[in-house]
Backbone as CSV, one residue per row, in Angstrom:
resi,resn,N_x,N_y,N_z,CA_x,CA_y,CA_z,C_x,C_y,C_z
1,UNK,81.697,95.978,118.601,81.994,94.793,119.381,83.010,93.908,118.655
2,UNK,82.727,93.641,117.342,83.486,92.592,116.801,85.219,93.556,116.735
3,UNK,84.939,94.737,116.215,86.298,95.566,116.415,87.258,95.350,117.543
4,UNK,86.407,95.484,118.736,87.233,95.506,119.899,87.629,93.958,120.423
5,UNK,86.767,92.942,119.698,87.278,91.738,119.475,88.915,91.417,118.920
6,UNK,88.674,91.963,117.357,89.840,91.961,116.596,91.019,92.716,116.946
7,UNK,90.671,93.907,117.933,92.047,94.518,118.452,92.446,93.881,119.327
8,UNK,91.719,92.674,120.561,92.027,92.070,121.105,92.773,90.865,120.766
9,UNK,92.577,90.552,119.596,93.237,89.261,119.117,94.569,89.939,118.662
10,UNK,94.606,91.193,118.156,95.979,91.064,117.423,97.103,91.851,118.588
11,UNK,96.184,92.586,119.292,97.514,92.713,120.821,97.876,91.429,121.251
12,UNK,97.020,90.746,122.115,97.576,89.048,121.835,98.356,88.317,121.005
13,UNK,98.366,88.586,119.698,99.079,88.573,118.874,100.607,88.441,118.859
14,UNK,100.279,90.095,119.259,101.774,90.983,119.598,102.657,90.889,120.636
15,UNK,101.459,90.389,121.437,102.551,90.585,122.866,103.159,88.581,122.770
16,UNK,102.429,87.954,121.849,103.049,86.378,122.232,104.404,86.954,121.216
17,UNK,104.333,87.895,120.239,105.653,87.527,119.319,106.972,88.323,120.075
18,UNK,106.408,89.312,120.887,107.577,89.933,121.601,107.825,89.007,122.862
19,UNK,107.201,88.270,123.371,107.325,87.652,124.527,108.378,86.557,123.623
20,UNK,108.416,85.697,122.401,108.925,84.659,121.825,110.605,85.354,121.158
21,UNK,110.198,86.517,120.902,111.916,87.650,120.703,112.309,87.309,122.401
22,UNK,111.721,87.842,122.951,112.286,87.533,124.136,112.768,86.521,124.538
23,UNK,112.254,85.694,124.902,112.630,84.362,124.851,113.941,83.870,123.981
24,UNK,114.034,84.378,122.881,114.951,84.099,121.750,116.318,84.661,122.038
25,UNK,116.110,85.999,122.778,117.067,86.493,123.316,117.571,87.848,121.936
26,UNK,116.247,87.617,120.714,116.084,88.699,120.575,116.184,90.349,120.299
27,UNK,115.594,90.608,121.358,114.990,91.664,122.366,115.675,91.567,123.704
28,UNK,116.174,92.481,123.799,116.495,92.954,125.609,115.218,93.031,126.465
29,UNK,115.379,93.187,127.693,114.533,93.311,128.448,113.755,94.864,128.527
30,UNK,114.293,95.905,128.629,114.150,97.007,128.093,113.629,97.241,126.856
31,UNK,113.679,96.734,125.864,113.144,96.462,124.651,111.977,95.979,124.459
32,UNK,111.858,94.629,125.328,110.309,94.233,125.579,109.576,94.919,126.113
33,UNK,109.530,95.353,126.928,109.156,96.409,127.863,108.327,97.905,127.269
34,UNK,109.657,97.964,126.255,109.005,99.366,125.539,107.900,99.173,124.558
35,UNK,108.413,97.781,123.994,107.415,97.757,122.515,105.936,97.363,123.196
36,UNK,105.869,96.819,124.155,104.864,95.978,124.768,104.100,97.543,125.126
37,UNK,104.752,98.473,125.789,104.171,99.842,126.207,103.209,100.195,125.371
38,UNK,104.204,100.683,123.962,103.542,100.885,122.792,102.304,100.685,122.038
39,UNK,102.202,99.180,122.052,101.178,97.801,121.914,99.930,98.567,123.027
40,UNK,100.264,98.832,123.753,99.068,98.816,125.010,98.596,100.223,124.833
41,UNK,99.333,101.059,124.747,99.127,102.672,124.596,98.227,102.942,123.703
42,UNK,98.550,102.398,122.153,97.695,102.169,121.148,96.725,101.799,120.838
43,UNK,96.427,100.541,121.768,95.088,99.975,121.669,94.433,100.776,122.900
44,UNK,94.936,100.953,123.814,94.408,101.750,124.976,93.776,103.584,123.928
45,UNK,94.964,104.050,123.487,94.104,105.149,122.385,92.873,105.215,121.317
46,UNK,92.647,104.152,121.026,91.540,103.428,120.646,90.221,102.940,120.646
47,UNK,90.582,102.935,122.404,89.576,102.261,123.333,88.726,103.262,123.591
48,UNK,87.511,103.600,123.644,86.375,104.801,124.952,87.049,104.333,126.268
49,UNK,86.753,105.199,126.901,86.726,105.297,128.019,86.436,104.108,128.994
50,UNK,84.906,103.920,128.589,84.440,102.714,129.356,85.289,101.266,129.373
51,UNK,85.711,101.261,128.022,86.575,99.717,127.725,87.781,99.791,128.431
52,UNK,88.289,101.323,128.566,89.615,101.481,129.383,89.162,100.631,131.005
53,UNK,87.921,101.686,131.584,88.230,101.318,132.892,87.772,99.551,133.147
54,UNK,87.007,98.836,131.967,86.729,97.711,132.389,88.180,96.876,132.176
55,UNK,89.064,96.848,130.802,90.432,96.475,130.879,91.031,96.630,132.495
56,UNK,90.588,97.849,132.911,91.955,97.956,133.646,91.283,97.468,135.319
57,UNK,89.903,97.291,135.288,89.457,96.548,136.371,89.774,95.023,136.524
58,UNK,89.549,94.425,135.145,89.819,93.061,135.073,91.326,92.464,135.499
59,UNK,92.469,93.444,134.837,93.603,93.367,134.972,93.991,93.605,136.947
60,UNK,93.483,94.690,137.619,93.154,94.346,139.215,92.664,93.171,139.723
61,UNK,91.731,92.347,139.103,91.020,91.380,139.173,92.464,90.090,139.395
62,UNK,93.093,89.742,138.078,93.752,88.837,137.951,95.269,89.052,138.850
């Protein structure tokens, strides 16, 4: 639990510092895009199963 806490904080992390490259001008748009992929793929490889489909229910949700 606390794990999947801490991977949650540091994708959050990640995605505010590529969102702030962005912003900065950075990062291309394509660029954000990819690294952000990456970011998600990873922690998504990480994840069981179950945490996948609740992530990806919540994300339908919002």
């Amino acid at each position: 639990m606390l794990a999947a806490l801490l991977a949650q904080v540091i994708t959050n992390l990640i995605r505010v510092g590529l969102e702030l490259a962005l912003a900065n001008k950075d990062l291309t748009e394509a660029e954000y895009r990819s690294r952000l992929a990456a970011v998600v793929l990873t922690k998504r490889h990480q994840m069981t199963d179950e945490e996948i489909m609740a992530e990806v229910r919540a994300e339908m949700e919002e």
